[in-house]
Every structure is written in structure tokens, then in C-alpha cells.
C-alpha positions as CSV (number, residue, x, y, z in Angstrom):
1,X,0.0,0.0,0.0
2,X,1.6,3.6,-0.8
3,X,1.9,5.7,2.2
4,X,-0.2,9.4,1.6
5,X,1.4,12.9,3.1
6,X,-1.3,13.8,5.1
7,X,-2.7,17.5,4.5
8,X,-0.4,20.6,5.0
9,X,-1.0,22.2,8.5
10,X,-4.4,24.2,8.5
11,X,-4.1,28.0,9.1
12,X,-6.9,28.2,11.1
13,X,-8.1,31.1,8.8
14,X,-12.3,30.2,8.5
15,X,-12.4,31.0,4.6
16,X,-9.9,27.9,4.7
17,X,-11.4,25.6,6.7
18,X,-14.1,23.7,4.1
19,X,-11.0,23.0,1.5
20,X,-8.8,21.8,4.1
21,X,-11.6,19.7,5.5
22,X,-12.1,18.3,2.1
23,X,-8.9,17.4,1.6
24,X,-8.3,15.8,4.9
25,X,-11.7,13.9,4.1
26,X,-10.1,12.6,0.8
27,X,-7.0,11.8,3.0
28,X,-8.8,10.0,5.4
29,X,-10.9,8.0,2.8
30,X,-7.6,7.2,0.6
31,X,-5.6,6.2,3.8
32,X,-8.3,3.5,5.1
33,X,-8.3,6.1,8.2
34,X,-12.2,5.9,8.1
35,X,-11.7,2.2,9.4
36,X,-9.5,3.0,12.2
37,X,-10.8,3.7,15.7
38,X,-12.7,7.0,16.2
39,X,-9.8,7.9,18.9
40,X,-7.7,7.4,16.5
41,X,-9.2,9.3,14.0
42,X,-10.1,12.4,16.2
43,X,-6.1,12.3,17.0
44,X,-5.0,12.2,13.9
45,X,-7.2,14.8,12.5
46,X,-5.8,17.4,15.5
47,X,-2.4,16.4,15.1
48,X,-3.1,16.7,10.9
49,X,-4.4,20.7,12.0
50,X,-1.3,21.3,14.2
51,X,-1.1,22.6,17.6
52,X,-3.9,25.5,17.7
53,X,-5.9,22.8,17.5
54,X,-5.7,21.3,20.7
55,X,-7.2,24.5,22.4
56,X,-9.7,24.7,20.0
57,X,-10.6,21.1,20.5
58,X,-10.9,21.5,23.9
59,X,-13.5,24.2,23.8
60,X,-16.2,21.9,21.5
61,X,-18.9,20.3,23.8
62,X,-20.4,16.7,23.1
63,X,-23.4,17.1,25.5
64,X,-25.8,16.3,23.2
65,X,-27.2,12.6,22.9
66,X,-25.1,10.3,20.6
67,X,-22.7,13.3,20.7
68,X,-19.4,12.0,20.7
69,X,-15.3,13.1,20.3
70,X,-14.7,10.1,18.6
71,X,-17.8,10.3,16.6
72,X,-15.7,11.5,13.1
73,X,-18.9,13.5,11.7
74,X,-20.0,14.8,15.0
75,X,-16.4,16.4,15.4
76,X,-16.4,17.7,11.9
77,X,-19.2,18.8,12.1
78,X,-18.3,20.7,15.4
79,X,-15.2,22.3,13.9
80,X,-17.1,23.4,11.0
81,X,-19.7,25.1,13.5
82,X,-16.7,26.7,15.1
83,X,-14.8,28.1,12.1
84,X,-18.1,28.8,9.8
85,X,-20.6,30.0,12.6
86,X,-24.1,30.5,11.4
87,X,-24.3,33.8,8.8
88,X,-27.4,36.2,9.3
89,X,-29.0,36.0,6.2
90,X,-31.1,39.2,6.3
91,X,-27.2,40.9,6.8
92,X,-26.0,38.5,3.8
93,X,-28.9,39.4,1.6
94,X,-28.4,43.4,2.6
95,X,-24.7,42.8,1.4
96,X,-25.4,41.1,-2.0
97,X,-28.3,43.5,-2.8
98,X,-26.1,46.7,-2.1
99,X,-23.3,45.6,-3.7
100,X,-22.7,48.1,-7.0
101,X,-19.9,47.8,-8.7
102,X,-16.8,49.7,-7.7
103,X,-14.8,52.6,-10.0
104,X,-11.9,50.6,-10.4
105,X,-13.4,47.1,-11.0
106,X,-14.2,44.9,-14.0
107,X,-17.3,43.8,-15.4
108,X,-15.5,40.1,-14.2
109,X,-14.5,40.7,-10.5
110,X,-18.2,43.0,-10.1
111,X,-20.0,39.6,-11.4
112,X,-17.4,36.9,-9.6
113,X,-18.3,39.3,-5.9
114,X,-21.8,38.9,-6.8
115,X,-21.5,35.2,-7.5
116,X,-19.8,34.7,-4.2
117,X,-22.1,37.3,-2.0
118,X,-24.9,35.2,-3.0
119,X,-23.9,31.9,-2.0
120,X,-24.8,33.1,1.7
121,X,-28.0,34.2,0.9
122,X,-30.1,30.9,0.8
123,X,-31.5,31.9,-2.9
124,X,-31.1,28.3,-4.4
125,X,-32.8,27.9,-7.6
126,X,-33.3,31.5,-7.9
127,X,-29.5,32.7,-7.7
128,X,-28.5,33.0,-11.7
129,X,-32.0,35.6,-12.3
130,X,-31.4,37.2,-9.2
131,X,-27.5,37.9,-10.0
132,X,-28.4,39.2,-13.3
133,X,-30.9,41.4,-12.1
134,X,-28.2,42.9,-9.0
135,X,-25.5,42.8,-12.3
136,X,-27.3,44.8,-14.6
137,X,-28.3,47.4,-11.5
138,X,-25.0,47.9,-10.1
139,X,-23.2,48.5,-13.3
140,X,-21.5,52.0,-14.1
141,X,-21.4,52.1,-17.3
142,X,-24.8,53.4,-18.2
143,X,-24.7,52.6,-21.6
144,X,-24.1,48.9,-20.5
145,X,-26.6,48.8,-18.4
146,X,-29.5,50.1,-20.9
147,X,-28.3,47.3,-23.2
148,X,-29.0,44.9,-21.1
149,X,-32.1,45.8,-19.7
């Protein structure tokens, strides 16, 4: 069996957290981890983190029923609680729908904001027809704008 580098140390920076989560996932999965003992899993994953990790770890409660530290999702689940707490989607939406675009910005960057502004605000099916109508709005060039409307 080839042996797998395990995931470079997280940075503990939130916007990180679901890609580093992913990939220690993968790693886990690829590495037959996800058979091992849920200790042993739970260790690994904090030592895979690095050393922030241990006070951060220690601050997650298991109080609810079935909750477990060794329980691989449950823990997950907890660290992605405590890196990516709950957004206030009235607050989300108020960002997305205010967002114009800026003097110095391209058509590109306005739209790629507006694409990622509106993943917080729980639009689902209705995203793409609600970013084109917040595109053509916040556009500065006038002439733009008219064409499109």
C-alpha cells in the first residue's frame, strides 16, 4: 500500500477551513483512516491541523445525545460550527443586494463578488436571475446597463 502525506497544517483562517476539510476527508478515505478507531481518528485529524488545534478542540462540547469526540462526523461537524458559525441571512442578503460595482473594477471581478455574495444568501434555484438582475443594476457604465435591460 503507498503511504499518503497527510494534509499541510491548517491556518486556522475560517475562509480555509471547508477546502482543508475536504482534503483531509479525501486523505482520510484514501488512507483507510475511516476504518480506524474514532480515537484514532479524532487524534489524527488534530495532530493533521497542528497545535492550535488542541485549544480549540478543547472548547467543543459533546453534550448532546449520541454526541461524541470520537464520533468523526459529529467532530467535523463541530469544527465546522466553530470556524463557519451560522451567517445572518437578512445581513447576507443586505450585502449582495447593495453591492454596486466599484470605480476601479471589471465587469468580471463585479459579477465573480456577486456570484460569491450570493452563496450566503439561501436563494437556491433563484440565484443566476437574481444575479443578473443585481448585475445589470450595479453596473457603471450606463450605456451597458441600458443594453442589457
Amino acid at each position: 500500500m503507498m503511504r499518503l502525506e497527510p494534509p499541510k497544517k491548517f491556518s486556522f483562517r475560517p475562509e480555509e477551513w471547508p477546502e482543508w476539510a475536504t482534503e483531509f476527508k479525501r486523505f482520510r478515505t484514501a488512507g483507510k483512516l475511516h476504518l480506524e478507531d474514532g480515537a484514532i481518528q479524532r487524534d489524527t485529524l488534530i495532530y493533521c491541523m497542528g497545535p492550535e488545534s488542541e485549544k480549540i478542540f478543547t472548547t467543543l462540547s459533546f453534550d448532546g445525545e449520541g454526541e461524541e469526540d470520537t464520533d468523526f462526523d459529529c467532530l467535523m461537524e463541530k469544527l465546522t460550527n466553530y470556524f463557519i458559525p451560522k451567517r445572518n441571512i437578512i445581513y447576507e442578503i443586505s450585502k449582495f443586494q447593495e453591492r454596486k460595482q466599484k470605480d476601479a473594477e471589471t465587469i468580471e471581478e463585479f459579477y465573480r463578488s456577486l456570484k460569491d455574495l450570493v452563496r450566503h444568501c439561501n436563494y437556491k434555484d433563484e440565484e443566476d436571475s437574481i444575479i443578473r438582475d443585481r448585475f445589470v443594476v450595479g453596473l457603471i457604465d450606463q450605456k451597458l446597463k441600458e443594453k442589457l435591460q
